[in-house]
C-alpha positions as CSV (number, residue, x, y, z in Angstrom):
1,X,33.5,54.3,-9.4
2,X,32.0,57.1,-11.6
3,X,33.7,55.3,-14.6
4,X,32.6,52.0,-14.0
5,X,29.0,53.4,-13.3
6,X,28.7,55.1,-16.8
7,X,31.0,52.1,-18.4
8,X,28.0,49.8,-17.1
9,X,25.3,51.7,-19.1
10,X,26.1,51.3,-22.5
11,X,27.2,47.8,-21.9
12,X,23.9,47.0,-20.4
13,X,21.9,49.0,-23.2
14,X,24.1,46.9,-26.3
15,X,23.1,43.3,-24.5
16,X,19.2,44.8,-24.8
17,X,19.4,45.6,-27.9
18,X,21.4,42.4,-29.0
19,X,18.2,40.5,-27.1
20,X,16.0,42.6,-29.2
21,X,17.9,41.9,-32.5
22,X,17.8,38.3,-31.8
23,X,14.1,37.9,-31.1
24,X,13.4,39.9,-34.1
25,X,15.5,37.7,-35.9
26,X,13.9,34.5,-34.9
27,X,10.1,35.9,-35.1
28,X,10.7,36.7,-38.4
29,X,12.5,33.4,-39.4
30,X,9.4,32.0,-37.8
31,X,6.8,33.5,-40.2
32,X,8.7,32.6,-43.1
33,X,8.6,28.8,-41.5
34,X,5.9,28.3,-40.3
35,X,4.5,24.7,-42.1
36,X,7.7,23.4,-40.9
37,X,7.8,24.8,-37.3
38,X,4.3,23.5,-36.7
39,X,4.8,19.8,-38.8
40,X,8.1,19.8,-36.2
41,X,5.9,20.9,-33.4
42,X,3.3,18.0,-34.2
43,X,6.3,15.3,-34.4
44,X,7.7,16.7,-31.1
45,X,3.8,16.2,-29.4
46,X,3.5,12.8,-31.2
47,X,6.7,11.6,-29.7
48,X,6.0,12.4,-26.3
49,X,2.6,11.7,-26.2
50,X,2.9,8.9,-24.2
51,X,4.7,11.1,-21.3
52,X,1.8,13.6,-21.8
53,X,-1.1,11.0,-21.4
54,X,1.0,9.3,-18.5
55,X,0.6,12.9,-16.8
56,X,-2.6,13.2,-17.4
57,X,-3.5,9.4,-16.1
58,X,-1.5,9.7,-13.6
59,X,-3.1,12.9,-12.5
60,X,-6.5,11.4,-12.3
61,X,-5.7,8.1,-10.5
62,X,-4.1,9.9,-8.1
63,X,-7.1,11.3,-6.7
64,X,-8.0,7.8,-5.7
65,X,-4.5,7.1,-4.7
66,X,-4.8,9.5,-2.1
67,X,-8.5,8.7,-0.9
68,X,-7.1,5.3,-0.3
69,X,-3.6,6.4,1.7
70,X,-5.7,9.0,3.4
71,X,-9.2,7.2,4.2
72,X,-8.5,3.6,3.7
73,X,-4.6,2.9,4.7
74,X,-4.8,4.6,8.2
75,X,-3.7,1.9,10.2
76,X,-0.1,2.0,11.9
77,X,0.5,-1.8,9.8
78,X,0.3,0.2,6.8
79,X,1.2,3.8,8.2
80,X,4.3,4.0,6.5
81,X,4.5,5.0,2.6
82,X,6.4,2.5,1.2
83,X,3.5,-0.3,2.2
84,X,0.1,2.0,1.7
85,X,1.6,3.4,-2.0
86,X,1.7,0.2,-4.4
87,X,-1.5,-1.0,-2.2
88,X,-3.1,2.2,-3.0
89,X,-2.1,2.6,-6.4
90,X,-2.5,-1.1,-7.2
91,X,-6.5,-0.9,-5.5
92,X,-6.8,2.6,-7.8
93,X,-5.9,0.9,-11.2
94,X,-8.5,-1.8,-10.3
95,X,-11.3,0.3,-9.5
96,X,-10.9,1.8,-12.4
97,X,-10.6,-1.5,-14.3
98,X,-14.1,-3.0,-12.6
99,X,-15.8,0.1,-13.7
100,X,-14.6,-0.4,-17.3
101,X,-15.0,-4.0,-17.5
102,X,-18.9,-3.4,-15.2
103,X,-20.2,-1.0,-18.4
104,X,-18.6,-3.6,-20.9
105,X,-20.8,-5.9,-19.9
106,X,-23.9,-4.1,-19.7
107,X,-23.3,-1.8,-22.8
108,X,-22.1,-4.7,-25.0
109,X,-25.7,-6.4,-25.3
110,X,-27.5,-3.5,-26.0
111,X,-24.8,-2.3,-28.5
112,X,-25.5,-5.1,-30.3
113,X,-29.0,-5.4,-29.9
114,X,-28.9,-1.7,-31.4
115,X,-26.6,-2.7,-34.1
116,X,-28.8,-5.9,-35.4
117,X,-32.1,-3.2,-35.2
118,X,-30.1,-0.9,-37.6
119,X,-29.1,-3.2,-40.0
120,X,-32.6,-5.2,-39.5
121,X,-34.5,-2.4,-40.5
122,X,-32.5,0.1,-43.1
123,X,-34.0,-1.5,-46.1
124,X,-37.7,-0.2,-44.2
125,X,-36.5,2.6,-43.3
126,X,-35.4,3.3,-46.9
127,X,-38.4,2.4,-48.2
128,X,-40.4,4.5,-45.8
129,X,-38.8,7.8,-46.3
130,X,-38.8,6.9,-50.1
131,X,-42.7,7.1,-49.4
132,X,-43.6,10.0,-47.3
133,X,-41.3,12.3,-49.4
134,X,-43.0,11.3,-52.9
135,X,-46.4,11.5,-51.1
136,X,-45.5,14.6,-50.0
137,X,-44.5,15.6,-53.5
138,X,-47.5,14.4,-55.3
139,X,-48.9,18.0,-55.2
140,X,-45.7,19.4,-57.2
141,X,-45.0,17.4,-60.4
142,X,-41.8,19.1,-61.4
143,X,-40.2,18.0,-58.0
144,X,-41.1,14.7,-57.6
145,X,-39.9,14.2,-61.4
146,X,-36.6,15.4,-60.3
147,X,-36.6,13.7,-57.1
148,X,-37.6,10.5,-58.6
149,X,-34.7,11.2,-61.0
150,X,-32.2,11.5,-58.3
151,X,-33.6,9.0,-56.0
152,X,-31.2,6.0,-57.6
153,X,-28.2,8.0,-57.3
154,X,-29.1,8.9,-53.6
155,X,-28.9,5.2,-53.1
156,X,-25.8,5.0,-54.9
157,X,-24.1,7.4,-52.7
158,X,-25.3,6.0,-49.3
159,X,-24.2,3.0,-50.8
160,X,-20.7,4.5,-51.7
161,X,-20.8,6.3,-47.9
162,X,-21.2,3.6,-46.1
163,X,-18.3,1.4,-48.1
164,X,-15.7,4.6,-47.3
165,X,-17.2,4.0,-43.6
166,X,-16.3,0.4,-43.4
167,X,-13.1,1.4,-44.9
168,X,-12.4,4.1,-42.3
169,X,-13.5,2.3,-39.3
170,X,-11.0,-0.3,-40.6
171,X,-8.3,2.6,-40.5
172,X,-9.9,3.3,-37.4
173,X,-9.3,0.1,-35.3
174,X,-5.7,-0.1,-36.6
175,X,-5.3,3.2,-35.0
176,X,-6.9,1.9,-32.3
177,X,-4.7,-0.5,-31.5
178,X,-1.8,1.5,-31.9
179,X,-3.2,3.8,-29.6
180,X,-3.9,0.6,-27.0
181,X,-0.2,0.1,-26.7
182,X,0.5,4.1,-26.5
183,X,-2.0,3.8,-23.3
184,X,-0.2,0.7,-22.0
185,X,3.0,2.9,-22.1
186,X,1.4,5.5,-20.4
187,X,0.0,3.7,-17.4
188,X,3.1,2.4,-16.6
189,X,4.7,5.6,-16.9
190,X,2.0,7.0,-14.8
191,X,2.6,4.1,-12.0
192,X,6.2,5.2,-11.9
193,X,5.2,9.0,-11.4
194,X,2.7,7.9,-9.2
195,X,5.4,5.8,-7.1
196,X,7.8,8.7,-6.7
197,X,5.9,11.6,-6.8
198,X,7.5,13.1,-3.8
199,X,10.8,12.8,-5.0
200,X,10.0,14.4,-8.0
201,X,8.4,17.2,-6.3
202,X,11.7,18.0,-4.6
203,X,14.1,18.0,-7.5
204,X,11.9,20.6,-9.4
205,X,11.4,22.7,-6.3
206,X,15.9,22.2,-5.9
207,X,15.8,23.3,-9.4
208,X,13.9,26.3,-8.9
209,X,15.8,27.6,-6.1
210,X,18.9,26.6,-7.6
211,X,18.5,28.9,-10.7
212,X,15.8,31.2,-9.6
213,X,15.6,33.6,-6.4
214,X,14.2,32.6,-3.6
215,X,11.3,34.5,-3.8
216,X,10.5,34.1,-7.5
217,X,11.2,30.4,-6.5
218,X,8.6,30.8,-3.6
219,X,5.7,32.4,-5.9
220,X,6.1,29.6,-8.3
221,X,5.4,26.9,-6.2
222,X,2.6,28.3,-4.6
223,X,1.4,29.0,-8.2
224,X,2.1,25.4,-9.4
225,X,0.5,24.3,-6.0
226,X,-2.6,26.1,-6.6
227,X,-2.7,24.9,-10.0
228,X,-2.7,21.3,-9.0
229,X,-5.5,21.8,-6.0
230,X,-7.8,23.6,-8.8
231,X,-7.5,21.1,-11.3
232,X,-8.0,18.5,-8.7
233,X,-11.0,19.5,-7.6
234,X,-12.6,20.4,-11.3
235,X,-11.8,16.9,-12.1
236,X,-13.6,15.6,-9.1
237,X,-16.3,18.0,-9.7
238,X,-16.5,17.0,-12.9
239,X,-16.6,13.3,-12.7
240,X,-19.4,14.2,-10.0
241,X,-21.4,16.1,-12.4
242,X,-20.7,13.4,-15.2
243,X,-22.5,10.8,-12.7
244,X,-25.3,12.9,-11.6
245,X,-26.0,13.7,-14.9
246,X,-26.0,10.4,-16.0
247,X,-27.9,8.7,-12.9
248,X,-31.0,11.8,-13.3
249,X,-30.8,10.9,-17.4
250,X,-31.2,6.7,-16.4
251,X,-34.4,7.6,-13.8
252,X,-36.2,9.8,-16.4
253,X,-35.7,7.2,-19.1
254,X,-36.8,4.3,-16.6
255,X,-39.8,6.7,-15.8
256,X,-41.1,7.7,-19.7
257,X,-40.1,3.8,-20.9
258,X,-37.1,4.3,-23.2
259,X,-35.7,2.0,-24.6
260,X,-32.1,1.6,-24.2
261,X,-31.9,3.1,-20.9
262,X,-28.7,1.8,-19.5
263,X,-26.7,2.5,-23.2
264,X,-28.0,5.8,-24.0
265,X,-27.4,7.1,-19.5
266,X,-23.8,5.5,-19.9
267,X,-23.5,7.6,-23.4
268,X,-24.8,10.7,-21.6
269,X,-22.6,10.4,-18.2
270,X,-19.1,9.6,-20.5
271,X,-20.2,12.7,-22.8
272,X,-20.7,14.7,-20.0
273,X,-17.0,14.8,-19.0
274,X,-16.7,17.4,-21.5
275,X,-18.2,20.7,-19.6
276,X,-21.6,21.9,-20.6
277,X,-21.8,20.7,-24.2
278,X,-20.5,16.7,-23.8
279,X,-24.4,16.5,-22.6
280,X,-25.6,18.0,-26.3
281,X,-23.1,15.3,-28.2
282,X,-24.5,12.0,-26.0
283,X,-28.3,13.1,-26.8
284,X,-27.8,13.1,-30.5
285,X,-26.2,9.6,-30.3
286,X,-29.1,8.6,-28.3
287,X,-31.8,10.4,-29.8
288,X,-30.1,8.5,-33.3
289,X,-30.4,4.8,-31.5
290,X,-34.2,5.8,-30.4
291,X,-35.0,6.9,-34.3
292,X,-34.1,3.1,-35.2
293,X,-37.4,2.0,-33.0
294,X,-39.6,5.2,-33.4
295,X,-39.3,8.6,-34.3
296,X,-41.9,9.5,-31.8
297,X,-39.5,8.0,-29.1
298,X,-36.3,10.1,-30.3
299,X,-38.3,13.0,-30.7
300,X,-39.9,12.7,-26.9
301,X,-36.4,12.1,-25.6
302,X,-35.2,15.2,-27.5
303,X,-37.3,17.6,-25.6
304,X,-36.5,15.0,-22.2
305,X,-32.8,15.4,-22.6
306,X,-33.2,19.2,-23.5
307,X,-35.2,20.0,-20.1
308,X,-32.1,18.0,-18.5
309,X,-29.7,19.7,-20.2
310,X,-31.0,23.3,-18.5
311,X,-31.3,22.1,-15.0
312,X,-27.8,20.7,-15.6
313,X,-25.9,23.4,-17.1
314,X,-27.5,26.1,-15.1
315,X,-28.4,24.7,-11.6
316,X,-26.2,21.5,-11.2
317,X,-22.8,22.3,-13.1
318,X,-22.4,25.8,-11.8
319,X,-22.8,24.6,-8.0
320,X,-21.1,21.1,-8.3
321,X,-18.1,22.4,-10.4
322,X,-18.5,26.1,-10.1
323,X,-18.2,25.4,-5.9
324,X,-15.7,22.6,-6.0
325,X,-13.0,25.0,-7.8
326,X,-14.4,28.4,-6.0
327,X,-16.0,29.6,-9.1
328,X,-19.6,31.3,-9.0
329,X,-22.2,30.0,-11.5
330,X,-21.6,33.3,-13.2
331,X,-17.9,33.1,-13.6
332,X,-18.6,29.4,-14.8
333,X,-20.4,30.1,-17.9
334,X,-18.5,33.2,-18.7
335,X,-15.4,31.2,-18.8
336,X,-17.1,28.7,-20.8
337,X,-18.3,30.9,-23.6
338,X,-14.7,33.1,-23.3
339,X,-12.5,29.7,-23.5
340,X,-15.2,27.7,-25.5
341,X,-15.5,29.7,-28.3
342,X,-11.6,30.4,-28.7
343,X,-10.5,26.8,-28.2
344,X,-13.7,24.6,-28.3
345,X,-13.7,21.6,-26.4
346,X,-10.1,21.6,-25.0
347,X,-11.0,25.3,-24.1
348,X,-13.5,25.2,-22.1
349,X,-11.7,21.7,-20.2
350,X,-8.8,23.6,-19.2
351,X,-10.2,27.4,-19.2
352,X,-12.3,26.8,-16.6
353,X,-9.5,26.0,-14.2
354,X,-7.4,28.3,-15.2
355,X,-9.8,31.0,-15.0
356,X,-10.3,29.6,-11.4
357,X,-6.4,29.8,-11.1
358,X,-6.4,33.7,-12.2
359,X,-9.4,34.8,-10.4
360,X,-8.0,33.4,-6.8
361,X,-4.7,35.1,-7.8
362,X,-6.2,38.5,-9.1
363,X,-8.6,37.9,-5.8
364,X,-5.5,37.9,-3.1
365,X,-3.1,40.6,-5.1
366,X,-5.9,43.1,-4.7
367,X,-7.2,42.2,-1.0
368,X,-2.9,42.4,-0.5
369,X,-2.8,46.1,-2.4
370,X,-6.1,47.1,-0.2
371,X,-4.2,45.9,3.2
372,X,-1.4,48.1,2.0
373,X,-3.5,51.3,1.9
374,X,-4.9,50.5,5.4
375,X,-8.4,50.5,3.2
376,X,-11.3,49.1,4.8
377,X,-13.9,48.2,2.7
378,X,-17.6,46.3,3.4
């Protein structure tokens, strides 16, 4: 026994030190690759795409597939699974598809209403600012000289900007409608996840015990599980928030006379699906479409939207989101300007969960650490 004890050691010490070797190895084979790591990264992403937006659709419908099997389907006619499923995803997909086709045709008129304004009144609106700017110069000869001078060529390259745009949103709907099928794909990938979502539940979880311990097996589903309740609910939250938002943002406008209500409230709402700062990105669209009647107007719903924007960032999205996932208000915006500012966007749509995720772990391995030490503390 002795001999196989001390035959064991360096046997185990040469395998770390192979493992250490070969992760060396590859970090540094990394750095000296890493255009073509990430370009094959990208192609990898691009590939599966559709698999990753199925996921993600498939994540958000079935919310409503389980309101419907849960609330709706309760009845012992449609008790079992196999009936109350395809009902429940089928009446999902087409809630979803009566809200979509509901803001088409409310939002297309005013679109183009919007559209026919712009294009109405450029040449004025040219003209106008052509005006004020060399009245305001008259004072200072040099400068209007010069801006005078330059005035043709700003023309020219408006004139050159908006070509590349036309050009671009050409590109644009030829993406678009590659990106139409790619969503096709991925609902009915999502319908199939969505279908048989239980059985593939089970094979991962055979998986993990399979190659895993038991208890390592154990942590991770509870992990994965808590995972999928938090981001449940900050969807939820957030597609509440994105509705209240956009329902207060309709009254006020119906209340101070803007035009455009039901365009610039739908803008607003959509934005608002990106945490805290969607709300920012909707008002400069709208504030954009109100400069094209009156200045005045855009200005006033400026400082409108901007009042909105504080009671909703710092009273409505801390309790309706903040709650929903078990965050504080506190913890809300701290993982918001943490995540935010090193991911943007993306960051702060994910960090806030995850930081939810963390913070109910952390929570329960220090109450369980406390318990140990018979520590009792109020």
């Amino acid at each position: 026994m002795p001999f196989n004890t001390k035959s064991e050691i360096p046997k185990k010490f040469f395998q770390q030190i192979l493992l250490l070797i070969t992760f060396t190895a590859i970090l540094v084979f990394a750095l000296f690759h890493l255009a073509p790591i990430f370009s094959a990264i990208t192609a990898f992403f691009q590939l599966i795409s559709p698999v990753l937006i199925g996921f993600a659709i498939a994540f958000v419908l079935n919310l409503l597939v389980k309101f419907f099997e849960n609330k709706v389907f309760v009845s012992k006619k449609t008790k079992k699974t196999f009936i109350k499923r395809p009902l429940s995803i089928l009446l999902a997909i087409m809630v979803i598809l009566v809200i979509i086709t509901i803001l088409v045709f409310l939002l297309y008129p005013q679109i183009k209403s919007s559209v026919l304004l712009f294009t109405t009144n450029a040449p004025n609106y040219i003209n106008t600012l052509y005006s004020k700017i060399n009245g305001f110069l008259e004072g200072f000869p040099t400068a209007k000289t010069i801006f005078s001078e330059n005035w043709d060529k700003f023309l020219l390259n408006s004139a050159t900007f908006l070509t590349n745009l036309i050009s671009s949103l050409f590109t644009m709907t030829i993406h678009l409608t590659s990106g139409i099928i790619t969503v096709f794909i991925s609902i009915i990938f999502s319908i199939y996840l969505l279908a048989g979502k239980e059985k593939l539940i089970v094979s991962l979880k055979k998986c993990l015990f399979a190659f895993l311990s038991e208890e390592k097996a154990e942590k991770i589903i509870y992990v994965g599980s808590l995972i999928n309740d938090t981001f449940s609910k900050f969807v939820s939250g957030q597609i509440i928030e994105a509705v209240i938002l956009g329902s207060l943002c309709f009254i006020g406008m119906l209340l101070f006379r803007f035009d455009y209500a039901i365009l610039i409230s739908t803008i607003i709402g959509l934005t608002a699906l990106i945490p805290i700062f969607g709300a920012f990105i909707g008002a400069g669209i709208g504030a954009f479409i109100l400069l094209l009647i009156s200045p005045l107007s855009s200005l006033c719903f400026l400082i409108f939207i901007i009042v909105l924007q504080q009671i909703e960032g710092n009273v409505i999205y801390p309790k309706v989101v903040g709650t929903s996932i078990g965050l504080s208000g506190f913890w809300v915006l701290i993982a918001i300007t943490v995540f935010g500012g090193l991911y943007g966007i993306p960051g702060i749509l994910l960090g806030i969960p995850l930081f939810s995720v963390f913070s109910t772990l952390f929570t329960r391995a220090v109450d369980k650490k406390i318990q140990s030490k018979n520590i009792n503390i109020h």
